[in-house]
C-alpha positions as semicolon CSV with decimal commas, in nm:
position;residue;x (nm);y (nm);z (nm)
1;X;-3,979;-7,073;-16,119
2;X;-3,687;-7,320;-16,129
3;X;-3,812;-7,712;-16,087
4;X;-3,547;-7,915;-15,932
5;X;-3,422;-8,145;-16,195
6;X;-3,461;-8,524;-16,159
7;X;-3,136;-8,696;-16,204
8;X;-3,174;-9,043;-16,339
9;X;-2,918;-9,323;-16,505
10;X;-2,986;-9,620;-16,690
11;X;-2,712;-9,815;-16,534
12;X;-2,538;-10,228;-16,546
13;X;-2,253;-10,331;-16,489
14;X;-2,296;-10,617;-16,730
15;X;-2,206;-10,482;-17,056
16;X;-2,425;-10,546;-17,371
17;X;-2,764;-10,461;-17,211
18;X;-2,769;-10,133;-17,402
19;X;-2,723;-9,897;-17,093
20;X;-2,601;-9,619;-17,386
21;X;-2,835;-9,700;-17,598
22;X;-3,130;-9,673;-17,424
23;X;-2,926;-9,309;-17,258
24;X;-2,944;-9,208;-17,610
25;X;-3,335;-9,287;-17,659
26;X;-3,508;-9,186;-17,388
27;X;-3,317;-8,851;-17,377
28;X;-3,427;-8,777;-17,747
29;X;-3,798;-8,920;-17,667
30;X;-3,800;-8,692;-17,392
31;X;-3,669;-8,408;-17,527
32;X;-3,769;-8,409;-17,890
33;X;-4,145;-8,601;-17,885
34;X;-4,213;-8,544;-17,537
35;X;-4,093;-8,176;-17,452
36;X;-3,927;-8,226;-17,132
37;X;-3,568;-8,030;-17,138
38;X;-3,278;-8,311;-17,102
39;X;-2,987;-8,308;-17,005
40;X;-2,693;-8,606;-17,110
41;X;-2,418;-8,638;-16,865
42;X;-2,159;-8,888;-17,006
43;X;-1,920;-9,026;-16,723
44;X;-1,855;-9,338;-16,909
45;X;-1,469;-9,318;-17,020
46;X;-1,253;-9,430;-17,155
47;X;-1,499;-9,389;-17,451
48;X;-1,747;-9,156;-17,351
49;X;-1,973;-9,341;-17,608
50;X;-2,261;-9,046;-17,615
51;X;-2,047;-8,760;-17,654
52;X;-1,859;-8,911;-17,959
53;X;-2,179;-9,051;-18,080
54;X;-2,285;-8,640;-18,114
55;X;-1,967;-8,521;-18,211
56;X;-2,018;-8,796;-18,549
57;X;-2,339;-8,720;-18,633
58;X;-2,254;-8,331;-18,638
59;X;-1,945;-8,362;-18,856
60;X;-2,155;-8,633;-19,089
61;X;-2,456;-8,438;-19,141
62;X;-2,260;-8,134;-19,278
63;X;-2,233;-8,373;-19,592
64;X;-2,554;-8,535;-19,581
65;X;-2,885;-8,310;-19,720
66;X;-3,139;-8,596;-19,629
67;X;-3,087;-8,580;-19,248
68;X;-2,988;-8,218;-19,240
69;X;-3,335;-8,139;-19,423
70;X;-3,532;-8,399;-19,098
71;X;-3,325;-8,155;-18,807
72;X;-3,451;-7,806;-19,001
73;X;-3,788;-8,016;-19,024
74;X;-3,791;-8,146;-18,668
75;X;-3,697;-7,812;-18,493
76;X;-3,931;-7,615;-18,728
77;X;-4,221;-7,818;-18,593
78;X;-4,146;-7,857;-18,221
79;X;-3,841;-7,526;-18,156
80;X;-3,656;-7,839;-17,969
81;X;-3,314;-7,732;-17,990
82;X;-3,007;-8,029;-17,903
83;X;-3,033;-8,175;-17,593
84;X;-2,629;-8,098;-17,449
85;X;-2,430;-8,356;-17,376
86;X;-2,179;-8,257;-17,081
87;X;-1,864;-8,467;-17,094
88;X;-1,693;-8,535;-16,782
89;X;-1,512;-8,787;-16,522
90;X;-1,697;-8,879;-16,284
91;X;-1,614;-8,686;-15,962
92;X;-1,595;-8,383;-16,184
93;X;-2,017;-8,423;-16,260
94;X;-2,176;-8,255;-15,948
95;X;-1,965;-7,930;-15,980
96;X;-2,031;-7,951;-16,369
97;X;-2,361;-8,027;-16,374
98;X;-2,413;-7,725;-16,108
99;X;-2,218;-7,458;-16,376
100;X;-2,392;-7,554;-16,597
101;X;-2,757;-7,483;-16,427
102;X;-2,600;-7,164;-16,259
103;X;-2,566;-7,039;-16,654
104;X;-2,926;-7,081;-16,707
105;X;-3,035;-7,414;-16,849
106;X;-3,289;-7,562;-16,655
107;X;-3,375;-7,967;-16,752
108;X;-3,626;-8,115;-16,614
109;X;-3,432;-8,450;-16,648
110;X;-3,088;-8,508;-16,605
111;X;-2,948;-8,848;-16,757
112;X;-2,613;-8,975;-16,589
113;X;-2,422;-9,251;-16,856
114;X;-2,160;-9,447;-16,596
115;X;-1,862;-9,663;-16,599
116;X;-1,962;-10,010;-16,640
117;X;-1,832;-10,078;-16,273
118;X;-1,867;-9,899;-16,007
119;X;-1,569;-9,941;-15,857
120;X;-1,461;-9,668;-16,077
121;X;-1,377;-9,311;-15,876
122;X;-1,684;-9,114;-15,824
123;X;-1,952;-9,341;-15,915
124;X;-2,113;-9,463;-15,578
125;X;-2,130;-9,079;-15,499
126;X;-2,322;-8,999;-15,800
127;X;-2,564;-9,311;-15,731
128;X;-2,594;-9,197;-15,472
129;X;-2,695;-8,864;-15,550
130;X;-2,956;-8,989;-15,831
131;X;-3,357;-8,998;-15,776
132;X;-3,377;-9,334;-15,914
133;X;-3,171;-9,615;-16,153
134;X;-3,317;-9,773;-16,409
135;X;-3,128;-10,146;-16,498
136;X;-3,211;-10,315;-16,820
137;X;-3,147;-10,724;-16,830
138;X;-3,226;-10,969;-17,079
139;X;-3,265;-11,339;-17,006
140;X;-2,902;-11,452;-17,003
141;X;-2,779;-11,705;-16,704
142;X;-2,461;-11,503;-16,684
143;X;-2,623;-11,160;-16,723
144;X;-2,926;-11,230;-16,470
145;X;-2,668;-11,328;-16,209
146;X;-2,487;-10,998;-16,251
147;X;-2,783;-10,780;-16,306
148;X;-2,933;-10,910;-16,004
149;X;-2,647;-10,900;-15,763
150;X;-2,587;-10,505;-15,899
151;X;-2,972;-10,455;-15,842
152;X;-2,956;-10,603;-15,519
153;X;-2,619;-10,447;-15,412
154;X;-2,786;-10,069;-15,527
155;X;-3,096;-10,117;-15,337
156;X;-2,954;-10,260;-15,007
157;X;-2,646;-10,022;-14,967
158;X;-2,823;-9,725;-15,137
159;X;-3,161;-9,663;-15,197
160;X;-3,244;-9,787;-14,833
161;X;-3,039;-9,547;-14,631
162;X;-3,254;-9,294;-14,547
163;X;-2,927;-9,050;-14,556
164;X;-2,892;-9,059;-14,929
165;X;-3,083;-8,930;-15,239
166;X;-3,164;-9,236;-15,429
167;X;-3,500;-9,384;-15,377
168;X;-3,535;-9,674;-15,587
169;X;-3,398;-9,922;-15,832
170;X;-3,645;-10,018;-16,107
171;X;-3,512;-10,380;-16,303
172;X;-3,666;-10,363;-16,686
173;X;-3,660;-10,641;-16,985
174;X;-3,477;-10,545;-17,279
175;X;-3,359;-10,768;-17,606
176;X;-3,669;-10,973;-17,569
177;X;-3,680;-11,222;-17,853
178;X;-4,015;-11,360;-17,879
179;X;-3,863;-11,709;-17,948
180;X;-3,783;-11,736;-17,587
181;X;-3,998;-11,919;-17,377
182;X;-4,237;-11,732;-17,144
183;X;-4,207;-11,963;-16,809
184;X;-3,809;-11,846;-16,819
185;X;-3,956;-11,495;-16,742
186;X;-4,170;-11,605;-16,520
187;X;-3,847;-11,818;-16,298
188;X;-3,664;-11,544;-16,296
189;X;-3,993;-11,249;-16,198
190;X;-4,013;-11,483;-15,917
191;X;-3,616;-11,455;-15,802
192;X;-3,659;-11,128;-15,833
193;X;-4,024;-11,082;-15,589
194;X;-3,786;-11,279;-15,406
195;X;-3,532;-11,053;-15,363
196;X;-3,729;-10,756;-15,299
197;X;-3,661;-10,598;-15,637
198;X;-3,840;-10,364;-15,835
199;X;-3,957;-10,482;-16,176
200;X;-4,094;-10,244;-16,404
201;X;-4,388;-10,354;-16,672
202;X;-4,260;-10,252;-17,005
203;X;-4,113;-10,514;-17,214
204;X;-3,871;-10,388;-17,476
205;X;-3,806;-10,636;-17,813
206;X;-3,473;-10,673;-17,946
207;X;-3,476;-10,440;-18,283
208;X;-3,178;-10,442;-18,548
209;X;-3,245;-10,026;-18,491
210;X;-3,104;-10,019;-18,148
211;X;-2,717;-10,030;-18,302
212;X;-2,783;-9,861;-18,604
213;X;-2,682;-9,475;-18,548
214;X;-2,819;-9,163;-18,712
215;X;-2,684;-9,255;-19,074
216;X;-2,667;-9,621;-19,071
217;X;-2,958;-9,583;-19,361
218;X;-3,232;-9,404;-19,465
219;X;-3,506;-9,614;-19,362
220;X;-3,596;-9,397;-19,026
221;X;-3,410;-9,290;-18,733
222;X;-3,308;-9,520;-18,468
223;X;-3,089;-9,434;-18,204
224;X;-2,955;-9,013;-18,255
225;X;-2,831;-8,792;-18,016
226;X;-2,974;-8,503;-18,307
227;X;-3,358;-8,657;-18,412
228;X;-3,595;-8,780;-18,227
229;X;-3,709;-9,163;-18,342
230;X;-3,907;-9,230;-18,611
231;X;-4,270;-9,336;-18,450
232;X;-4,261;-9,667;-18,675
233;X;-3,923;-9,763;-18,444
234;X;-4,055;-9,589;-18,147
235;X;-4,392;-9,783;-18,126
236;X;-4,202;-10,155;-18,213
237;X;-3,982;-10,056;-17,927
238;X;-4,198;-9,980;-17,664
239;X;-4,007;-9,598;-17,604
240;X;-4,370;-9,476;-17,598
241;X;-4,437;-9,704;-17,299
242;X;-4,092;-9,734;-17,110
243;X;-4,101;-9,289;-17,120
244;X;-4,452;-9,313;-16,991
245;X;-4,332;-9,570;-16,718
246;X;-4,052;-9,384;-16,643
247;X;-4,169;-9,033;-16,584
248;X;-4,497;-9,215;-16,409
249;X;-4,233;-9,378;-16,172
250;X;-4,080;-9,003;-16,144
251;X;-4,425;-8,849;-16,043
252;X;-4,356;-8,613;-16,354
253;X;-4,668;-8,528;-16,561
Protein backbone atom coordinates (compact mmCIF):
# COMPACT_ATOMS: atom_id res chain seq x y z
CA UNK A 1 0.00 0.00 0.00
CA UNK A 2 1.04 3.45 -1.29
CA UNK A 3 1.77 6.11 1.80
CA UNK A 4 1.08 9.56 0.70
CA UNK A 5 4.37 11.28 0.50
CA UNK A 6 5.16 14.25 2.76
CA UNK A 7 6.33 17.16 0.78
CA UNK A 8 8.65 19.37 2.70
CA UNK A 9 11.25 22.45 1.72
CA UNK A 10 13.88 23.96 3.60
CA UNK A 11 13.17 27.40 2.39
CA UNK A 12 14.66 31.59 2.94
CA UNK A 13 14.61 34.03 1.06
CA UNK A 14 17.75 35.42 2.61
CA UNK A 15 20.49 33.82 0.81
CA UNK A 16 23.54 32.29 2.68
CA UNK A 17 21.55 30.36 5.35
CA UNK A 18 22.35 27.12 3.55
CA UNK A 19 18.72 26.35 2.30
CA UNK A 20 20.72 23.85 -0.45
CA UNK A 21 22.84 22.70 1.74
CA UNK A 22 20.91 21.49 4.33
CA UNK A 23 18.35 20.08 0.93
CA UNK A 24 21.37 18.12 0.20
CA UNK A 25 21.84 16.64 3.91
CA UNK A 26 18.84 15.75 5.17
CA UNK A 27 17.83 14.03 1.87
CA UNK A 28 21.04 11.78 2.06
CA UNK A 29 20.50 11.29 6.04
CA UNK A 30 17.18 10.25 5.21
CA UNK A 31 17.67 8.21 2.52
CA UNK A 32 21.06 6.64 3.00
CA UNK A 33 21.36 6.30 7.20
CA UNK A 34 17.84 6.52 7.86
CA UNK A 35 15.98 4.41 5.08
CA UNK A 36 13.20 6.60 4.24
CA UNK A 37 12.87 6.82 0.18
CA UNK A 38 13.58 10.67 -0.88
CA UNK A 39 12.83 12.41 -3.29
CA UNK A 40 14.93 16.01 -4.44
CA UNK A 41 12.87 18.38 -6.38
CA UNK A 42 15.13 21.30 -7.51
CA UNK A 43 13.03 24.47 -8.57
CA UNK A 44 15.79 26.77 -7.77
CA UNK A 45 17.02 28.24 -11.30
CA UNK A 46 18.78 29.84 -12.74
CA UNK A 47 21.32 27.39 -11.14
CA UNK A 48 19.49 24.54 -10.07
CA UNK A 49 22.36 24.14 -7.48
CA UNK A 50 21.34 20.26 -6.48
CA UNK A 51 20.97 18.92 -9.79
CA UNK A 52 24.44 20.19 -10.98
CA UNK A 53 25.83 19.34 -7.66
CA UNK A 54 24.82 15.38 -8.83
CA UNK A 55 25.57 15.74 -12.26
CA UNK A 56 29.59 16.71 -10.81
CA UNK A 57 29.96 14.22 -8.52
CA UNK A 58 28.86 11.48 -11.20
CA UNK A 59 31.22 12.67 -13.93
CA UNK A 60 34.14 13.10 -11.02
CA UNK A 61 33.84 9.84 -9.46
CA UNK A 62 34.33 7.97 -12.81
CA UNK A 63 38.06 9.11 -12.18
CA UNK A 64 38.26 8.83 -8.60
CA UNK A 65 38.68 4.92 -7.03
CA UNK A 66 38.54 6.21 -3.31
CA UNK A 67 34.90 7.47 -3.45
CA UNK A 68 33.77 5.07 -6.10
CA UNK A 69 35.05 2.12 -3.70
CA UNK A 70 32.64 4.20 -0.37
CA UNK A 71 29.26 4.13 -3.06
CA UNK A 72 29.95 0.09 -3.92
CA UNK A 73 30.61 0.01 0.00
CA UNK A 74 27.62 2.10 1.05
CA UNK A 75 24.99 0.39 -1.24
CA UNK A 76 26.47 -3.08 -0.46
CA UNK A 77 25.63 -2.51 3.19
CA UNK A 78 22.27 -0.72 3.14
CA UNK A 79 20.82 -1.65 -1.08
CA UNK A 80 20.12 2.36 -0.90
CA UNK A 81 20.21 3.18 -4.40
CA UNK A 82 20.48 7.40 -5.46
CA UNK A 83 17.98 9.36 -4.18
CA UNK A 84 16.62 11.22 -7.89
CA UNK A 85 16.84 14.52 -8.23
CA UNK A 86 13.90 15.87 -10.57
CA UNK A 87 14.86 19.13 -12.24
CA UNK A 88 12.21 21.47 -13.03
CA UNK A 89 10.63 25.20 -13.06
CA UNK A 90 8.55 25.70 -10.76
CA UNK A 91 4.94 25.51 -12.09
CA UNK A 92 6.13 22.50 -14.01
CA UNK A 93 6.71 20.47 -10.26
CA UNK A 94 3.13 19.22 -9.40
CA UNK A 95 2.57 17.56 -12.88
CA UNK A 96 6.28 16.25 -12.62
CA UNK A 97 6.36 15.17 -9.40
CA UNK A 98 2.88 13.26 -10.19
CA UNK A 99 4.72 11.29 -13.48
CA UNK A 100 7.01 10.53 -11.74
CA UNK A 101 4.95 8.61 -8.78
CA UNK A 102 2.46 7.32 -11.54
CA UNK A 103 5.85 5.30 -12.88
CA UNK A 104 6.26 3.67 -9.63
CA UNK A 105 8.57 5.39 -7.18
CA UNK A 106 7.02 5.87 -4.05
CA UNK A 107 9.14 8.43 -1.39
CA UNK A 108 8.13 8.76 1.66
CA UNK A 109 9.60 12.35 1.63
CA UNK A 110 9.58 14.70 -1.00
CA UNK A 111 12.16 17.71 -0.67
CA UNK A 112 11.16 20.94 -2.73
CA UNK A 113 14.67 23.34 -3.27
CA UNK A 114 12.96 27.03 -4.27
CA UNK A 115 13.84 30.29 -5.75
CA UNK A 116 15.24 32.46 -3.20
CA UNK A 117 12.05 34.76 -3.59
CA UNK A 118 8.94 33.92 -3.90
CA UNK A 119 7.84 36.21 -6.10
CA UNK A 120 9.15 33.90 -8.62
CA UNK A 121 6.20 32.03 -10.92
CA UNK A 122 4.90 29.03 -9.20
CA UNK A 123 6.31 29.24 -5.86
CA UNK A 124 3.38 30.41 -3.51
CA UNK A 125 1.44 27.45 -5.20
CA UNK A 126 3.92 24.93 -4.27
CA UNK A 127 4.08 26.44 -0.56
CA UNK A 128 1.26 26.13 -0.59
CA UNK A 129 0.91 22.69 -1.47
CA UNK A 130 3.80 21.54 1.09
CA UNK A 131 3.05 19.75 4.64
CA UNK A 132 5.39 21.96 6.35
CA UNK A 133 8.65 24.57 5.73
CA UNK A 134 11.47 24.35 7.51
CA UNK A 135 13.59 28.07 7.65
CA UNK A 136 17.11 28.06 8.87
CA UNK A 137 18.50 31.67 10.35
CA UNK A 138 21.57 32.51 11.99
CA UNK A 139 21.99 35.53 14.26
CA UNK A 140 22.54 38.30 11.71
CA UNK A 141 20.55 41.85 12.23
CA UNK A 142 19.94 41.89 8.51
CA UNK A 143 19.15 38.17 8.14
CA UNK A 144 16.78 37.95 11.37
CA UNK A 145 14.76 40.82 9.91
CA UNK A 146 14.26 38.94 6.66
CA UNK A 147 13.92 35.51 8.06
CA UNK A 148 11.36 36.71 10.33
CA UNK A 149 9.23 38.79 8.07
CA UNK A 150 9.34 35.49 5.43
CA UNK A 151 8.40 33.30 8.55
CA UNK A 152 5.81 35.54 9.50
CA UNK A 153 4.52 36.30 5.93
CA UNK A 154 4.34 32.05 5.35
CA UNK A 155 2.49 31.43 8.46
CA UNK A 156 -0.11 34.28 8.30
CA UNK A 157 -1.03 34.04 4.51
CA UNK A 158 -0.45 30.23 4.37
CA UNK A 159 -0.28 27.84 6.89
CA UNK A 160 -3.40 29.50 8.61
CA UNK A 161 -5.93 29.19 5.87
CA UNK A 162 -7.64 26.30 6.54
CA UNK A 163 -8.10 25.96 2.50
CA UNK A 164 -4.51 25.10 1.85
CA UNK A 165 -2.09 22.17 2.52
CA UNK A 166 0.61 23.68 4.54
CA UNK A 167 0.36 23.32 8.23
CA UNK A 168 3.23 24.87 9.75
CA UNK A 169 6.41 26.85 9.56
CA UNK A 170 9.15 25.56 11.87
CA UNK A 171 12.21 28.59 12.33
CA UNK A 172 15.70 26.54 13.16
CA UNK A 173 19.40 27.93 14.19
CA UNK A 174 22.01 27.22 11.82
CA UNK A 175 25.87 28.65 11.58
CA UNK A 176 25.96 28.86 15.30
CA UNK A 177 29.42 29.97 16.35
CA UNK A 178 29.88 29.31 19.89
CA UNK A 179 31.70 32.70 20.25
CA UNK A 180 28.41 34.40 20.08
CA UNK A 181 26.85 35.40 23.07
CA UNK A 182 23.91 33.37 24.43
CA UNK A 183 21.46 36.38 25.68
CA UNK A 184 21.44 37.43 21.67
CA UNK A 185 19.54 34.06 21.26
CA UNK A 186 17.64 34.53 23.88
CA UNK A 187 16.39 38.55 22.41
CA UNK A 188 15.63 37.26 19.46
CA UNK A 189 13.59 33.50 20.92
CA UNK A 190 11.63 36.12 22.56
CA UNK A 191 10.70 38.25 19.13
CA UNK A 192 9.97 35.29 17.83
CA UNK A 193 7.28 33.79 20.99
CA UNK A 194 6.29 37.13 20.13
CA UNK A 195 5.35 36.72 16.87
CA UNK A 196 3.70 33.50 17.14
CA UNK A 197 6.47 31.57 15.40
CA UNK A 198 7.52 28.18 15.57
CA UNK A 199 11.04 27.53 16.80
CA UNK A 200 12.39 24.25 16.54
CA UNK A 201 15.10 22.84 19.34
CA UNK A 202 18.02 21.69 17.38
CA UNK A 203 20.91 23.94 17.20
CA UNK A 204 23.16 23.36 14.21
CA UNK A 205 27.16 24.70 14.54
CA UNK A 206 28.74 26.30 11.72
CA UNK A 207 31.22 23.41 10.23
CA UNK A 208 33.93 24.15 7.39
CA UNK A 209 32.07 20.61 5.95
CA UNK A 210 28.87 22.29 5.06
CA UNK A 211 30.60 23.88 1.63
CA UNK A 212 32.91 21.29 1.04
CA UNK A 213 31.26 18.84 -1.71
CA UNK A 214 31.77 15.14 -2.26
CA UNK A 215 35.58 15.49 -3.34
CA UNK A 216 36.69 18.55 -1.66
CA UNK A 217 39.14 15.91 0.35
CA UNK A 218 39.40 12.76 1.70
CA UNK A 219 38.90 13.38 5.21
CA UNK A 220 34.99 12.16 5.26
CA UNK A 221 32.00 13.10 3.43
CA UNK A 222 30.25 16.27 3.98
CA UNK A 223 27.61 17.47 1.95
CA UNK A 224 26.89 14.58 -1.36
CA UNK A 225 24.01 14.13 -3.28
CA UNK A 226 25.80 10.20 -3.80
CA UNK A 227 27.03 9.19 0.16
CA UNK A 228 25.50 9.53 3.01
CA UNK A 229 27.71 11.72 5.78
CA UNK A 230 30.34 10.46 7.53
CA UNK A 231 28.92 9.95 11.36
CA UNK A 232 32.07 12.01 12.69
CA UNK A 233 30.39 15.18 10.51
CA UNK A 234 26.95 13.98 11.09
CA UNK A 235 27.14 13.90 14.98
CA UNK A 236 29.23 17.63 15.12
CA UNK A 237 26.35 18.78 13.03
CA UNK A 238 23.48 17.85 14.78
CA UNK A 239 21.85 15.91 11.30
CA UNK A 240 21.19 13.09 13.81
CA UNK A 241 19.02 15.48 15.84
CA UNK A 242 17.53 18.03 13.23
CA UNK A 243 16.25 14.35 11.07
CA UNK A 244 14.88 13.16 14.34
CA UNK A 245 13.16 16.65 14.88
CA UNK A 246 12.05 16.78 11.63
CA UNK A 247 10.33 13.52 10.94
CA UNK A 248 9.03 13.85 14.85
CA UNK A 249 7.44 17.21 13.65
CA UNK A 250 6.12 15.04 10.49
CA UNK A 251 4.46 12.34 12.79
CA UNK A 252 6.73 9.86 10.69
CA UNK A 253 8.24 6.98 12.73
Amino acid sequence: MNITPASIAVCNQKGGVGKSTFTVLLASYLHYIVGHDVLVVDCDYPQWSIHAQRERELSLIEHDDYHKLLLVRQFKATGRKLWPVLKCMPPEAPEEVERLLQNGYNPRIILYDLPGTVNAEGVIRLLASLDAVFVPMKADKVVMESTLSFARSLTTNLAQDPTLTLQSVYLFWTMIDRRERTPLYDRYEAVIRKLGLSLMTTHIPYRSKFNKELLADNTGVGRSTLLAPARTFACEAQLEILTEEILTLLKIR
